[in-house]
N, C-alpha and C positions, 0 to 999 in steps of 0.2 A: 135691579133692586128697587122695592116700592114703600115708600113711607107707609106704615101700620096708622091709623090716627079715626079720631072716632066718625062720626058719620059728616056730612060736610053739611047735609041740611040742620044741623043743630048750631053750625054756626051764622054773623053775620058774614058780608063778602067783604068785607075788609076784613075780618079775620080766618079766613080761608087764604086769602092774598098772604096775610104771615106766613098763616102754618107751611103753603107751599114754598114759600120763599125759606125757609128756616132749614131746609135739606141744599140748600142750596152749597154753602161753605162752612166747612172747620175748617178751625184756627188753630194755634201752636204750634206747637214745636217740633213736627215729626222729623223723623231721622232721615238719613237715607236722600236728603234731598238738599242742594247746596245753595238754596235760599234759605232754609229754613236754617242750615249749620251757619249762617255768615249772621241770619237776623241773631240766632241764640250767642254768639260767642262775642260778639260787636255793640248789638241793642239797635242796630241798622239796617238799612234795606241793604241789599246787594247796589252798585255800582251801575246803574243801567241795567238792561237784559242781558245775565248770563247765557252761558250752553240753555239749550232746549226750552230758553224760555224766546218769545215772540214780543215785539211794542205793538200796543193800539193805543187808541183816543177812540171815547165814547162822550157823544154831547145831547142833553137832552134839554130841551127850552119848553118854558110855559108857563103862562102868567094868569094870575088868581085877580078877581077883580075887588082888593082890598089895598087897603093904604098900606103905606111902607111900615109905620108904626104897630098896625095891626102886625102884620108879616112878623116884623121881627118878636115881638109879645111871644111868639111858637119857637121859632129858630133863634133867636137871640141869646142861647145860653147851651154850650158846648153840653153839658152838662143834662140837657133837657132832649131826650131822643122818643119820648111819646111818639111824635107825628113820621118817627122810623119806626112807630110798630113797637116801641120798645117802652117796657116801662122804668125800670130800673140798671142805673149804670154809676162809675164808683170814678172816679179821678184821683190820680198822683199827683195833682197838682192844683193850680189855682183857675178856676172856671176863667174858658174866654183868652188863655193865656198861652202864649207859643215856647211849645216844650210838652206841655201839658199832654199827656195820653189818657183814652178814656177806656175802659175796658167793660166787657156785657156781655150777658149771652143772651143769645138769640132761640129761646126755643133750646135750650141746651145746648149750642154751638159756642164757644167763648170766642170772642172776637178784641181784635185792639188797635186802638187808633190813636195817633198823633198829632195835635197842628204845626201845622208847619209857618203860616202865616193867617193873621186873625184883625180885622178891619169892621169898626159897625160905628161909621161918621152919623149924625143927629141928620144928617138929611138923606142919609145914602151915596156912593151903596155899600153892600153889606155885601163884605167878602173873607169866608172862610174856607181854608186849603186846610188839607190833612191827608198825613199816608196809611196804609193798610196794611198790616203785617202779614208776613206770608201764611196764606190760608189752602187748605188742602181738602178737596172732594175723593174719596177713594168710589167713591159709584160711579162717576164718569173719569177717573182719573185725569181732574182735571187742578193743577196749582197753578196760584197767582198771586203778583202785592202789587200797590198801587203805590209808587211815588207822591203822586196828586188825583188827591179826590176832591174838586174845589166845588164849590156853590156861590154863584153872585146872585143877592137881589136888588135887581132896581127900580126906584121909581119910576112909573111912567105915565102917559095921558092926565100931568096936573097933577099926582099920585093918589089919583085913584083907581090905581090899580099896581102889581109889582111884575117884573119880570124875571123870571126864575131860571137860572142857566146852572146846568149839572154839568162840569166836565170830570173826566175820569181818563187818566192816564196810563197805564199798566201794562205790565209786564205777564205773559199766561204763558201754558203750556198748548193753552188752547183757545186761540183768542176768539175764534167764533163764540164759541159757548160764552166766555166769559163777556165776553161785549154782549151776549142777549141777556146777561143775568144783571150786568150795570146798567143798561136800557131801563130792565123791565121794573127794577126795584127803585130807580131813580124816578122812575112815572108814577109809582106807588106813593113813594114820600110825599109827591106833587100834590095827590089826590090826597091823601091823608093830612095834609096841611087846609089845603080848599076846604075840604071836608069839615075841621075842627073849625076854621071861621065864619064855616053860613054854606058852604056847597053853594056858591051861587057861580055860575059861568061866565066866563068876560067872552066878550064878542066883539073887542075891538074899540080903541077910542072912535068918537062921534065922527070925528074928522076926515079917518082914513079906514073905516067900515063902510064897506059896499053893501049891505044883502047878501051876504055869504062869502064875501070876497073872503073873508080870514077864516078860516076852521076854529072850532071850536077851543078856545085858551091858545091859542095860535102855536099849538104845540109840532113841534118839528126836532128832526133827528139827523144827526150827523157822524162823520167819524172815520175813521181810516185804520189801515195795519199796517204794520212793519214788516218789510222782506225777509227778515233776518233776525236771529237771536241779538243782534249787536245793532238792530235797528233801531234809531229814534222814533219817538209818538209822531207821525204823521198831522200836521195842522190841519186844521179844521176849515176848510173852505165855504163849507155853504151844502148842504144837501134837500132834496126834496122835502118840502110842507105835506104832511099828513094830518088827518084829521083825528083828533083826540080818539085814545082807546077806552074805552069803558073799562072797570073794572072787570067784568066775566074775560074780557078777552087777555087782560094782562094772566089774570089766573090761568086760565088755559095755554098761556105760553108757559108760563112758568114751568107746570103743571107735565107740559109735554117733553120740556127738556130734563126734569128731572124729579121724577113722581116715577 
């Protein structure tokens, strides 16, 4: 199946990065499927991973070289999801506050999210968790929700600069896929935040930068799977340093799994 969509040189590359990502999940309430019957009859996730669904952990780190103040100015308001690509989203409740769900569509996808726990101390750090309601792809048959979708920022080198930690939790049908699509959109938000404060690249405090010793936003990925439908999220140990992706390549990942 191929998303129809107008020509891609008429867009910028950050908004090619939406368009493609925007096929990525629908949301609600389909039938037929016993995540979706436990979220609509409950207002809840399922219980851990049912039947046919699988646990991973997806973690994505990378740090923007702006203050903590700055940082939060963008992400500091549940309420405020521009720098996910998104312009406009509606709240049941009170910005910033645990209960709170926030609902939006994405490119015509309606999407809905929870917090679960909500932290933003005057010095840092700044730490927001939120769950995912069950969301369903019929082009690659792939479902999923997230428990915990968290974001820490922390100050660091003096704070000038933040350090950006995307963990993701979840439960799929198909955890491959799904762990490339939380990787790839969680790199996006990255970029799309750097981007709104100056696009400038950190390179490491003075201290403990070598000449290359750190990649570029010292960005690095981690994460694990579940053996089993009834498997917990696998901790996060430590995984290989990779060197920052550009935009053209997140696109074309996206792009390749589901375009």
């Amino acid at each position: 199946m191929h998303t129809i969509m107008p020509s891609l040189k008429s867009f910028p590359f950050t908004t090619i990065l939406i368009l493609a990502s925007s096929s990525i999940l629908t949301t609600a309430l389909q039938a037929g499927s016993s995540a979706f019957a436990i979220f609509n009859s409950t207002g809840r996730l399922p219980n851990g991973c049912i039947d046919d669904y699988f646990a991973a952990r997806d973690e994505v780190l990378y740090t923007v070289p702006y203050t903590y103040p700055q940082v939060l100015s963008i992400i500091g308001s549940f309420a405020n999801i521009t720098w996910n690509g998104n312009n406009a989203t509606t709240l049941n409740g009170t910005d910033n506050t645990v209960g709170t769900a926030r609902s939006y569509e994405y490119y015509g996808i309606p999407l809905l999210e929870t917090i679960k726990t909500y932290e933003k101390p005057v010095n840092g750090p700044y730490f927001e968790d939120h769950t995912i309601a069950p969301s369903y792809n019929p082009a690659i048959n792939l479902s999923l929700y997230a428990p915990t979708n968290a974001l820490t920022a922390t100050p660091v080198c003096g704070d000038t600069a933040v350090a950006l930690n995307f963990t993701v939790e979840f439960c799929s049908t198909n955890i491959s896929a799904a762990g490339e699509i939380f990787r790839s959109l969680h790199l996006l938000h990255a970029r799309i935040l750097q981007e709104f404060l100056g696009n400038e690249t950190w390179n490491g405090c003075e201290d403990s930068y070598r000449g290359g010793a750190t990649p570029p936003n010292g960005t690095s990925f981690g994460g694990g799977y579940g053996s089993g439908p009834t498997a917990t999220p696998i901790a996060f140990t430590g995984g290989a340093t990779t060197p920052c992706f550009g935009f053209g390549t997140v696109a074309t990942a996206i792009a390749a799994l589901f375009l």
